[in-house]
Structure formats: structure tokens, C-alpha cells
N, C-alpha and C positions, 0 to 999 in steps of 0.2 A: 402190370406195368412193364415197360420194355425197358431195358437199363442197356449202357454199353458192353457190359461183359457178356449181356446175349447177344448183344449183334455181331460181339466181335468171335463168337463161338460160331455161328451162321457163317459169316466170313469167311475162318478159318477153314472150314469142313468146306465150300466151296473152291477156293481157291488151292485146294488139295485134290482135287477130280485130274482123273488123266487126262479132259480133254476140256478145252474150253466151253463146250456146247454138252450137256446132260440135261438128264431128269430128276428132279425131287421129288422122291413120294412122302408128303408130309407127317404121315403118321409115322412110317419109319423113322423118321428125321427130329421126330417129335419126343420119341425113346431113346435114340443114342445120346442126343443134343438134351435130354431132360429141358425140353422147351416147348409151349401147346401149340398146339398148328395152326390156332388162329395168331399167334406171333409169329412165326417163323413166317407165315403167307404177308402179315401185314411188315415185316424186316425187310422179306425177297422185293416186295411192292416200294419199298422205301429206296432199297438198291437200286431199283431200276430209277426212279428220280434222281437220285444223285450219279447218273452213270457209271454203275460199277456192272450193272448186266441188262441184257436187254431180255426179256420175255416173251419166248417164241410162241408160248400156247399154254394153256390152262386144261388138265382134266378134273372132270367130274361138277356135278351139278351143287350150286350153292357158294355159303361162303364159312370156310376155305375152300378152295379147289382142294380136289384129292391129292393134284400134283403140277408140279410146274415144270414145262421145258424153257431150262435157259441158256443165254451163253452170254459167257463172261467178256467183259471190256479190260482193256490192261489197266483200267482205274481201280479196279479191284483188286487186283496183283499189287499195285502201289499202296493203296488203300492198308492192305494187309503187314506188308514190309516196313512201313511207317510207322506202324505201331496200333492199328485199329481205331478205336473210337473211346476206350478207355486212356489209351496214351493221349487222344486229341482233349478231353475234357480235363486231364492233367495240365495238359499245356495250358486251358484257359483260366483252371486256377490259379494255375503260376502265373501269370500274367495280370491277372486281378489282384492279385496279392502284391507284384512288383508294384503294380498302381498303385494299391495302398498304400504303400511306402514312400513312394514319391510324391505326393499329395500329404502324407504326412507330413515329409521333410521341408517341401515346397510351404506348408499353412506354418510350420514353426519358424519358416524364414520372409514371411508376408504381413503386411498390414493393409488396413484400409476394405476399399475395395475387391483390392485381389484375395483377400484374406474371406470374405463371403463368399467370391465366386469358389475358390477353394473348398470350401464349407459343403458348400450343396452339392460339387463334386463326391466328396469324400463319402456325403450321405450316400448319394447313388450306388457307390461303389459299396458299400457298407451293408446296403439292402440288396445287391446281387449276391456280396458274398454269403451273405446269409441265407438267401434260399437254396444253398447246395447240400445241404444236409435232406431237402427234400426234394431234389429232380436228381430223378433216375436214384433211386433209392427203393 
């Protein structure tokens, strides 16, 4: 399973290169980073979707590649300074949880109508919060 604090270890170690444009040989990468190289190849692949680098070329036959040449976009610089991917999943907690609270405060100050729609809010909110004990865990 790929959690934030690998991706944000991936990250990290790339946006630390002297130059925007390198190579990653994944096995190497896979020993310092204590991370397998079929994740690091499928993280580097995730990066490039969400523009943090672009993917100049692939070696070696199969999957993972032996290694990747990349070069970084300044979304990965930001990305990094921001606080990674563990700071962003914080963030969504805190924010589901201010919603719970507001939807609390809101159902204890409602009737009728607005008091169900409330309801099945709070549920929703209730069964997101709940699955975070099991994504990226």
C-alpha cells in the first residue's frame, strides 16, 4: 500500500537533486528510501499526473523500469514546501471534522425538514470520517 509519508519521502529526495532534470535508478532508491520499486516507479508515475515532473525516458525491460529519467516541474518545489501529502491529508481531516462540528451545531439549532437534511449530511460526513483509519494506513 502506498501511504503519504512514501510519497512524501519520494518527494523529498527528489526535489533535493542539484538539478531539475536526473536519473533514478530504482533499486538504489528502493535502499535508501526503504521503499519497493514497484512503488517508487508507480509514486514517480503518479507525479507525472499531477504535474510535479515530466518523464523524459524509461530504462530497462518490464515493469518497474530499471530507472527513470526526469525532470522536475516547480509544482514539485511547491508541492514539497507546502508540506507534502501528509500535511494535505491533515488538512482534509481538519476540515471534515470542522464540518462535523458545524452540522452538529447547525442539527442542534434546526427543526423540521432542515433537521433531515442535516441528518443525512452528518451521516455522510460520519462514514468519510470513519474510513481514515483505513486509507493509506
Amino acid at each position: 500500500m502506498i501511504t503519504p509519508q512514501m510519497k512524501d519521502k519520494v518527494l523529498s529526495y527528489i526535489v533535493k537533486q542539484e538539478l531539475p532534470r536526473f536519473m533514478i535508478r530504482l533499486d538504489d532508491l528502493s535502499v535508501q528510501l526503504d521503499i519497493k520499486p514497484d512503488y517508487i516507479s508507480l509514486i514517480i508515475e503518479q507525479f507525472k499526473k499531477m504535474g510535479l515532473c515530466e518523464i523524459n525516458e524509461t530504462r530497462g525491460i518490464g515493469f518497474p523500469p530499471t530507472a527513470f529519467i526526469i525532470t522536475l516541474t516547480a509544482n514539485a518545489y511547491d508541492a514539497n514546501r507546502n508540506g507534502g501529502f501528509v500535511f494535505q491529508e491533515e488538512i482534509m481531516k481538519a476540515n471534515l471534522l470542522k464540518l462535523d462540528m458545524e452540522l452538529n451545531q447547525l442539527s442542534n439549532e434546526s427543526s423540521g425538514v432542515i433537521w433531515d437534511r442535516v441528518q443525512k449530511i452528518m451521516s455522510i460526513v460520519n462514514l468519510i470520517s470513519s474510513t481514515f483509519p483505513f486509507i493509506n494506513r
